[in-house]
py3Dmol code that shows the C-alpha trace and the ligand (Angstrom):
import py3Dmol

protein = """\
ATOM      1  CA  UNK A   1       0.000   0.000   0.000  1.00  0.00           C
ATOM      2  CA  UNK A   2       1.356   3.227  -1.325  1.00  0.00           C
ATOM      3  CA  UNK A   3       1.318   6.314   1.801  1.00  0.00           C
ATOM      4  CA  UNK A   4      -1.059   9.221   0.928  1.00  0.00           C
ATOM      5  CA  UNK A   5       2.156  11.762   2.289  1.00  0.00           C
ATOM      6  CA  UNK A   6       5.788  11.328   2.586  1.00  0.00           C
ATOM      7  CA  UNK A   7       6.554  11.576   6.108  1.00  0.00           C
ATOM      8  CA  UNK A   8       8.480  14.542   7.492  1.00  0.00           C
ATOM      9  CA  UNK A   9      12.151  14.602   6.536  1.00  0.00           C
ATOM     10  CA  UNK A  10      14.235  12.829   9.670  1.00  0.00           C
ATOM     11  CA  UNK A  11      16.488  16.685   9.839  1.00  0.00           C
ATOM     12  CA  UNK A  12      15.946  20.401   9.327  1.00  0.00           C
ATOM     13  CA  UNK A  13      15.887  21.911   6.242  1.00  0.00           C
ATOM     14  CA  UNK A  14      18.982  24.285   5.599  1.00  0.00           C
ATOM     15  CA  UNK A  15      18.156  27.616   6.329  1.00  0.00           C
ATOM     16  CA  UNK A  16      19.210  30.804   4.752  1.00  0.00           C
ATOM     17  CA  UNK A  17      21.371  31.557   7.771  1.00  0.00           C
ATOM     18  CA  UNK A  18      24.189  28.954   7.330  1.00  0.00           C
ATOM     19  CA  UNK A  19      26.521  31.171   4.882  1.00  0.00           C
ATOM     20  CA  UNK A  20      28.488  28.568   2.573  1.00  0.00           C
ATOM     21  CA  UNK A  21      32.271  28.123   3.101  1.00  0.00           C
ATOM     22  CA  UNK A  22      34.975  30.335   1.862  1.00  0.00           C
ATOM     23  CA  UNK A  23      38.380  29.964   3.333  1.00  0.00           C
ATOM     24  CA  UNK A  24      39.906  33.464   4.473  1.00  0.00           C
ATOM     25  CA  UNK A  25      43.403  33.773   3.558  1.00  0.00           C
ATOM     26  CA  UNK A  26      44.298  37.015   6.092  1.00  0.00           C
ATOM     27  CA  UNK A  27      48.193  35.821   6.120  1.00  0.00           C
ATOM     28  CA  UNK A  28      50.794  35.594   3.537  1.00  0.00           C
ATOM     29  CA  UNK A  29      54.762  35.411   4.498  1.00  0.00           C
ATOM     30  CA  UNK A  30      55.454  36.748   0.275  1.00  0.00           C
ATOM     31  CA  UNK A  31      52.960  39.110   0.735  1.00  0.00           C
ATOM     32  CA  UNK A  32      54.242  40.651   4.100  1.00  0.00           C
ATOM     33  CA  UNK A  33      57.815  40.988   2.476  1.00  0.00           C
ATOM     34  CA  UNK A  34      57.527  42.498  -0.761  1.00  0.00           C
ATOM     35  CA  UNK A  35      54.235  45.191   0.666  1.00  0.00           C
ATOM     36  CA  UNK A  36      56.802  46.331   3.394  1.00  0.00           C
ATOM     37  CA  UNK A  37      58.885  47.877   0.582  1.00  0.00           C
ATOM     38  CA  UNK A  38      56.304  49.982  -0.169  1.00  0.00           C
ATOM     39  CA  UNK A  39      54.965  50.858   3.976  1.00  0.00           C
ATOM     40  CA  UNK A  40      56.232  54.307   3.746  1.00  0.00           C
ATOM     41  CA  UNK A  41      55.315  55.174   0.283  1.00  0.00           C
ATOM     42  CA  UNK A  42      51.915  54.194   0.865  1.00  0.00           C
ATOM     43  CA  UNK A  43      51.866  55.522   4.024  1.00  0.00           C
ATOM     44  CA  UNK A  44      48.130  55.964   5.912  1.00  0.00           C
ATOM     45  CA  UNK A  45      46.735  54.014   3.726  1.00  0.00           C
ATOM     46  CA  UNK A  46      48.741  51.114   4.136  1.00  0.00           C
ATOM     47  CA  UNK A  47      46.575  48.933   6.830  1.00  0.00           C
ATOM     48  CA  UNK A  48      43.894  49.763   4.374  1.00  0.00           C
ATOM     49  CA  UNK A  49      45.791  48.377   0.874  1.00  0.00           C
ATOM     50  CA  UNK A  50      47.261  45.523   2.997  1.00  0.00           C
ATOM     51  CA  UNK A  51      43.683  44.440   3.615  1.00  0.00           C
ATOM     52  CA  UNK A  52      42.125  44.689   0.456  1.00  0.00           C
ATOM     53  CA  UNK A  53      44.979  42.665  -0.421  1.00  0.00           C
ATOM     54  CA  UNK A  54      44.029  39.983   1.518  1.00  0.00           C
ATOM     55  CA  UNK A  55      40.314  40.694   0.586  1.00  0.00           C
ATOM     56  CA  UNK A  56      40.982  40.046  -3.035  1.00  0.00           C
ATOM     57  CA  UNK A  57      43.434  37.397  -2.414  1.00  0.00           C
ATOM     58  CA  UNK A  58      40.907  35.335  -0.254  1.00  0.00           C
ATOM     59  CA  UNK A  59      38.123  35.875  -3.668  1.00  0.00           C
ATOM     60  CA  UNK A  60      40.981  34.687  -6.207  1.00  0.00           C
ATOM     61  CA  UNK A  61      41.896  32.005  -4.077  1.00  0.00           C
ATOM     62  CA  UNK A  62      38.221  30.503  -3.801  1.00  0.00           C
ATOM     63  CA  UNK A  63      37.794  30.809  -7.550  1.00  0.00           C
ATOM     64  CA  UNK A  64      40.751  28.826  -7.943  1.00  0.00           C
ATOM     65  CA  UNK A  65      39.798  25.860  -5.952  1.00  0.00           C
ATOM     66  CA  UNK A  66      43.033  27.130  -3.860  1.00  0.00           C
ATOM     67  CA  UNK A  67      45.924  25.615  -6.399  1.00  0.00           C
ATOM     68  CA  UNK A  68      48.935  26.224  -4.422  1.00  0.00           C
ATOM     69  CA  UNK A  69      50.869  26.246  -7.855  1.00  0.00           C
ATOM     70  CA  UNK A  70      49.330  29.627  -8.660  1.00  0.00           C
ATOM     71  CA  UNK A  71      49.380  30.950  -5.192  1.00  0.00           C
ATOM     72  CA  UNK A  72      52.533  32.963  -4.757  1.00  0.00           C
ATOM     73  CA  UNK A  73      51.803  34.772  -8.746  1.00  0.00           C
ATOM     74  CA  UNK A  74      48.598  35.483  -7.600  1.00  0.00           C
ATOM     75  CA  UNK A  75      50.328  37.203  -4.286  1.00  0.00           C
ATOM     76  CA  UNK A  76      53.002  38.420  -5.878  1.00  0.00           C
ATOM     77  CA  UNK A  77      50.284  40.374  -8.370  1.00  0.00           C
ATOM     78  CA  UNK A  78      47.949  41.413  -5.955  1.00  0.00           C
ATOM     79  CA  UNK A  79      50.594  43.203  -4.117  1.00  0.00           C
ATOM     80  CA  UNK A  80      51.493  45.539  -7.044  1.00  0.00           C
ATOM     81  CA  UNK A  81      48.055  45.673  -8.252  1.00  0.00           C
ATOM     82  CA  UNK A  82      47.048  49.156  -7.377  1.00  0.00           C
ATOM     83  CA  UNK A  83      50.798  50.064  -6.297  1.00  0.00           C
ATOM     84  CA  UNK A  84      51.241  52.827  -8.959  1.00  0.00           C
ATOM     85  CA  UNK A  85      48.208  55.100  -7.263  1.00  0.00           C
ATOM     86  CA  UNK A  86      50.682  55.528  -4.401  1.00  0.00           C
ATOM     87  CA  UNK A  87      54.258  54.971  -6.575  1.00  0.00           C
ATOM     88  CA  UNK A  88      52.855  57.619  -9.493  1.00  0.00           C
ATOM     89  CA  UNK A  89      50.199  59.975  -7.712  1.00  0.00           C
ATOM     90  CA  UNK A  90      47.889  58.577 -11.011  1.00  0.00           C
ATOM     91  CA  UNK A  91      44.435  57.691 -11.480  1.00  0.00           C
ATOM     92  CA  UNK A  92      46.009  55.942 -14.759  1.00  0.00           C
ATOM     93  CA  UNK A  93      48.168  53.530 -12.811  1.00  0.00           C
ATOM     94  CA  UNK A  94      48.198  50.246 -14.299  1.00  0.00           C
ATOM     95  CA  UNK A  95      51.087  51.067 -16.099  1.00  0.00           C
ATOM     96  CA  UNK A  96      53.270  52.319 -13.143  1.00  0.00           C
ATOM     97  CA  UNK A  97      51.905  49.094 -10.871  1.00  0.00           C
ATOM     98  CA  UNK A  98      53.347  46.582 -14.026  1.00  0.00           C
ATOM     99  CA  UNK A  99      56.388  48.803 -13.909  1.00  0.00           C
ATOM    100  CA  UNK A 100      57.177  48.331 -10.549  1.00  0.00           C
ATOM    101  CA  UNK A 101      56.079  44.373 -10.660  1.00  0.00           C
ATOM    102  CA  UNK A 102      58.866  43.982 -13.905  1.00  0.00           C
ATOM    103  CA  UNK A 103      61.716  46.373 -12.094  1.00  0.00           C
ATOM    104  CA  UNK A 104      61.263  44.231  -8.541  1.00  0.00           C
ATOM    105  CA  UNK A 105      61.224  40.907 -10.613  1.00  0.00           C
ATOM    106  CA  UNK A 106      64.728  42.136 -12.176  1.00  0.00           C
ATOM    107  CA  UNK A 107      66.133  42.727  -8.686  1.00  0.00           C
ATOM    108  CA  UNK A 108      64.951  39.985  -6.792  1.00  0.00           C
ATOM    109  CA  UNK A 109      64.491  36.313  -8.008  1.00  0.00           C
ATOM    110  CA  UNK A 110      60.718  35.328  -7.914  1.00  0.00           C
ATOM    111  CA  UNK A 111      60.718  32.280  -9.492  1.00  0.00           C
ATOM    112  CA  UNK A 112      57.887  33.238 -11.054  1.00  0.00           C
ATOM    113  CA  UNK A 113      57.152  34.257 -14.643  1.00  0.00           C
ATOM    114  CA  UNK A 114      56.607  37.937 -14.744  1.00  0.00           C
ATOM    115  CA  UNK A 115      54.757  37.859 -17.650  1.00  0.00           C
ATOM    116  CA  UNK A 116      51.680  35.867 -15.823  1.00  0.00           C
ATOM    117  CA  UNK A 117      51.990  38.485 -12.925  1.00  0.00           C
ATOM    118  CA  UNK A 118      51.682  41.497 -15.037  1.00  0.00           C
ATOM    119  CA  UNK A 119      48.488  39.956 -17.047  1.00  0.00           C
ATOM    120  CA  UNK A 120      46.894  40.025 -13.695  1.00  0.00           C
ATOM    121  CA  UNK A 121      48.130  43.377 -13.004  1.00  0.00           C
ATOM    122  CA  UNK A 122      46.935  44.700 -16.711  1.00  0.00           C
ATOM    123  CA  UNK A 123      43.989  43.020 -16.978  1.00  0.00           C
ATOM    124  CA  UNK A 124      42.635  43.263 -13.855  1.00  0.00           C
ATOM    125  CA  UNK A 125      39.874  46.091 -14.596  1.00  0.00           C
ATOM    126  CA  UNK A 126      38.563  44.640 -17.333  1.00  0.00           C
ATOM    127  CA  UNK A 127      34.894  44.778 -17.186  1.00  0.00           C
ATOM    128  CA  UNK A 128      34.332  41.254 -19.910  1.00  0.00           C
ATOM    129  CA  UNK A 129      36.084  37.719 -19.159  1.00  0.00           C
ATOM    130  CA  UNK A 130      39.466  38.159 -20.340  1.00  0.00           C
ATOM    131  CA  UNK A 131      40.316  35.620 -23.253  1.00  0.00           C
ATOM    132  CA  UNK A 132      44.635  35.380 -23.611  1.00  0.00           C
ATOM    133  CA  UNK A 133      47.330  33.393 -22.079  1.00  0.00           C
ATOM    134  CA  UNK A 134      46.806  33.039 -18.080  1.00  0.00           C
ATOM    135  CA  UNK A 135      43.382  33.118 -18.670  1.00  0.00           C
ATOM    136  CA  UNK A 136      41.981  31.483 -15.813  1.00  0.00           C
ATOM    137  CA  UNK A 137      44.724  33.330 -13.182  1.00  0.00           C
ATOM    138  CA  UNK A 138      43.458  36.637 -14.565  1.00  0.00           C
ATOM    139  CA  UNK A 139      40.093  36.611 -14.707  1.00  0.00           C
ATOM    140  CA  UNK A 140      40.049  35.240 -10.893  1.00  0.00           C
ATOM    141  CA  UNK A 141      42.154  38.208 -10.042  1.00  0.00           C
ATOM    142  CA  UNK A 142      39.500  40.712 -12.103  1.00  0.00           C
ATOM    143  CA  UNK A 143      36.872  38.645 -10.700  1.00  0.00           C
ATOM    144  CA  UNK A 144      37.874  39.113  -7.431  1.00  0.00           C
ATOM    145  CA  UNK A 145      39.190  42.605  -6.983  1.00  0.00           C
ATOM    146  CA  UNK A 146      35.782  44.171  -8.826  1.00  0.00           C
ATOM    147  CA  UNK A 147      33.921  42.343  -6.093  1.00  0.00           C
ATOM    148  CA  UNK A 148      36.036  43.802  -3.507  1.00  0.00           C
ATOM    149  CA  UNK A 149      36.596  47.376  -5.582  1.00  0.00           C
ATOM    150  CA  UNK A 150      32.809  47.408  -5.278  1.00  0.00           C
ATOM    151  CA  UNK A 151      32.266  46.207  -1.454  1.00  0.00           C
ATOM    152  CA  UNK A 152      30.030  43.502  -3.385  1.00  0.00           C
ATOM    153  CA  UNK A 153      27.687  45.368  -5.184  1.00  0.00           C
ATOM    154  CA  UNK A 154      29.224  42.950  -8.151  1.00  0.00           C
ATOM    155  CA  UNK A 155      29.714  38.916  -6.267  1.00  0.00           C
ATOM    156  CA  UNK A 156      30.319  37.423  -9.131  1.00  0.00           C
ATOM    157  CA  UNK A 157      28.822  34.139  -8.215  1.00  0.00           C
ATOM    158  CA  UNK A 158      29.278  34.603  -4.263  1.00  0.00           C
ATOM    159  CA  UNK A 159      26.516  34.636  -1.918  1.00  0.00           C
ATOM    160  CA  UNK A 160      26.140  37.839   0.026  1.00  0.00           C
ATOM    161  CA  UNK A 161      27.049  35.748   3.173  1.00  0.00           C
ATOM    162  CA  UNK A 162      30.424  34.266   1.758  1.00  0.00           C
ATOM    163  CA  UNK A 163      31.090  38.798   1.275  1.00  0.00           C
ATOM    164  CA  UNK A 164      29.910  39.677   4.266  1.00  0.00           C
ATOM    165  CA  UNK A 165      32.013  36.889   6.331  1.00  0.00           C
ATOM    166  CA  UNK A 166      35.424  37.948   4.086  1.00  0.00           C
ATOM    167  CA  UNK A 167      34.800  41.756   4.714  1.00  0.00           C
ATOM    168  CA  UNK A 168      34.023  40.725   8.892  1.00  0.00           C
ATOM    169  CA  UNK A 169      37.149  38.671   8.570  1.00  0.00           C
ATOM    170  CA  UNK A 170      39.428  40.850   6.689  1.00  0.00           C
ATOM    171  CA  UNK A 171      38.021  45.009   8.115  1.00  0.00           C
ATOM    172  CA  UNK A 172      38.662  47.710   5.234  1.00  0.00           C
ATOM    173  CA  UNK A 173      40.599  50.142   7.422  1.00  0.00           C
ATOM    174  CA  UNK A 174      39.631  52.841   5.684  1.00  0.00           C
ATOM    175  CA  UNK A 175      40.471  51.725   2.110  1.00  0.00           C
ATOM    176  CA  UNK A 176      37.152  52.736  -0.017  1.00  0.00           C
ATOM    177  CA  UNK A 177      37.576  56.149   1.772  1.00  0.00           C
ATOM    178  CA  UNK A 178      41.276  56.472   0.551  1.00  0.00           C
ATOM    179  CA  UNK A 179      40.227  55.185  -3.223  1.00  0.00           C
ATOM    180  CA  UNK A 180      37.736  58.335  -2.770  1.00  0.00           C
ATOM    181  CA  UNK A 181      40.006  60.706  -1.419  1.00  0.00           C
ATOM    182  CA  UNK A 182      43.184  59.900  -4.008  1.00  0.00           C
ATOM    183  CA  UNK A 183      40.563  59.915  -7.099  1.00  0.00           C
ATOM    184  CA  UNK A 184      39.704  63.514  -5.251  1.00  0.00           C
ATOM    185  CA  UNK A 185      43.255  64.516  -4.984  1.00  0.00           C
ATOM    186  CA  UNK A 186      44.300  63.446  -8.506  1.00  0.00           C
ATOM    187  CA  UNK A 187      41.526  64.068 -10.422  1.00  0.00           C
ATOM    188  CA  UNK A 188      40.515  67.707  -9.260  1.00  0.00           C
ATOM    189  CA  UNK A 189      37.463  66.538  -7.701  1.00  0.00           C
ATOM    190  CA  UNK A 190      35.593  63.160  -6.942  1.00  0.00           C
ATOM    191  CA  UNK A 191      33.344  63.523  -9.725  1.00  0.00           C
ATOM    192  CA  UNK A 192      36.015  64.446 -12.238  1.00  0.00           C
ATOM    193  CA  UNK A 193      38.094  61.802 -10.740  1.00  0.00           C
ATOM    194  CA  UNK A 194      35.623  59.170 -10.939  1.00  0.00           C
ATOM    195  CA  UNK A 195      34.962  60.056 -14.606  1.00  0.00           C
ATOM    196  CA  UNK A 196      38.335  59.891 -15.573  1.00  0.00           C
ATOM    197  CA  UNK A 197      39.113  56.354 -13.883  1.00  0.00           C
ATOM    198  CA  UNK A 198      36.007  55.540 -16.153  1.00  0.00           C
ATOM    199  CA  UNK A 199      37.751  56.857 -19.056  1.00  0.00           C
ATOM    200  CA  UNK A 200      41.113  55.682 -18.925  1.00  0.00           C
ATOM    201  CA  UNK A 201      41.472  52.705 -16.159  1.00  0.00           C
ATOM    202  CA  UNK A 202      38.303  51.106 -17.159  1.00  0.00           C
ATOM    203  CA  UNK A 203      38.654  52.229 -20.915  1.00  0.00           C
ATOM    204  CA  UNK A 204      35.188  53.113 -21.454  1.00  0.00           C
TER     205      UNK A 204
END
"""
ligand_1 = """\
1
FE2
Fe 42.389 46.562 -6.277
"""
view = py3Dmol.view(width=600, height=400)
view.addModel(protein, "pdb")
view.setStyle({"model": 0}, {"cartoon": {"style": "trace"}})
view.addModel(ligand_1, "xyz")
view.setStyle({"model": 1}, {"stick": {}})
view.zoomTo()
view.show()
C-alpha cells in the first residue's frame, strides 16, 4: 500500500542563515615581504591596501579551488596591483603598478614568470572575461578585486554571506575612503576623478 504523504524529513531543512564556506586567507609570508617595501610610500593608507589585499586574495583564491601552484603569482600580483596610485600619484596607474612588478622581478628572483603576474596586473579592470594566455589566473584576479573594488555590489557568483564573512574577517581600514580621497586629490574633484578612472582605467 502506497502512503497518501511522505513523512516529514528525519532533519531540518537548511536555512538561509548557514553562509556557505569560503576559506579566508588574512596571512601571507610573500605578501608581508615584498608590501613592506612599499609601507612608507603608501603611508596611511597602508593597513587599508594591505587588507584589500588579503580581501581580493581570499576571492581569487576561492575561484581557484586554492591551487597552491598559482598561489605565490597570484600574491606576488595582488601586491602591485594598485601600487602605482601611491608609486605615481595617477588615477592611470596600471602602467606604473606593471612597472614596478617587472623592475622588482629584475632585482629579486621570484621564481615566477613575470609575464603571468603582469596579465593580472593589466587586466585586472577589465569589465568582460578576459580571453589570452593566463586566462583562468586573470580573470580570478578581475573577478575578485571588482567584487572587492565594489564592497560587493558585483559577487560574481558569491553569496552575500560568503562577502559579508570575508569583509568581517578581513576590516577595510579605511580603504574605499582612501580610493575616494586619491581619485579627489588626482583628479581635481571626486566627480572628475571618478569620470576619468572611467575613461582611462576602465577604458570606457
Ligand atoms: Fe584593487
Amino acid at each position: 500500500m502506497v502512503p497518501k504523504e511522505l513523512p516529514p524529513a528525519p532533519y531540518p531543512a537548511p536555512t538561509h542563515s548557514e553562509a556557505p564556506e569560503i576559506e579566508i586567507v588574512d596571512h601571507s609570508s610573500r605578501i608581508e615581504e615584498l608590501l613592506a617595501r612599499y609601507q612608507k610610500c603608501i603611508g596611511q593608507d597602508f593597513a587599508g591596501y594591505r587588507n584589500h589585499v588579503y580581501r581580493v586574495l581570499t576571492y581569487a583564491m576561492h575561484f581557484l579551488e586554492q591551487d597552491e601552484s598559482v598561489r605565490s603569482t597570484v600574491e606576488t600580483a595582488l601586491v602591485y596591483h594598485d601600487l602605482g596610485l601611491w608609486t605615481a600619484h595617477d588615477l592611470a596607474y596600471l602602467e606604473p603598478s606593471e612597472a614596478k612588478a617587472r623592475e622588482d622581478a629584475v632585482r629579486q628572483d621570484w621564481g615566477l614568470d613575470i609575464e603571468t603576474v603582469v596579465r593580472a596586473i593589466h587586466w585586472h579592470h577589465k569589465v568582460t572575461p578576459y580571453r589570452g594566455p593566463d586566462a583562468r589566473v586573470v580573470n580570478a584576479v578581475r573577478r575578485a578585486d571588482w567584487i572587492d573594488a565594489t564592497q560587493g555590489m558585483f559577487r560574481k557568483g558569491l553569496s552575500k554571506d560568503q562577502v559579508a564573512r570575508v569583509e568581517n574577517a578581513i576590516p577595510n581600514e579605511g580603504f574605499h575612503d582612501a580610493l575616494q580621497r586619491l581619485a579627489t586629490e588626482y583628479g581635481g574633484s571626486a566627480l572628475r576623478g571618478n569620470l576619468r578612472v572611467l575613461r582611462r582605467v576602465f577604458q570606457l
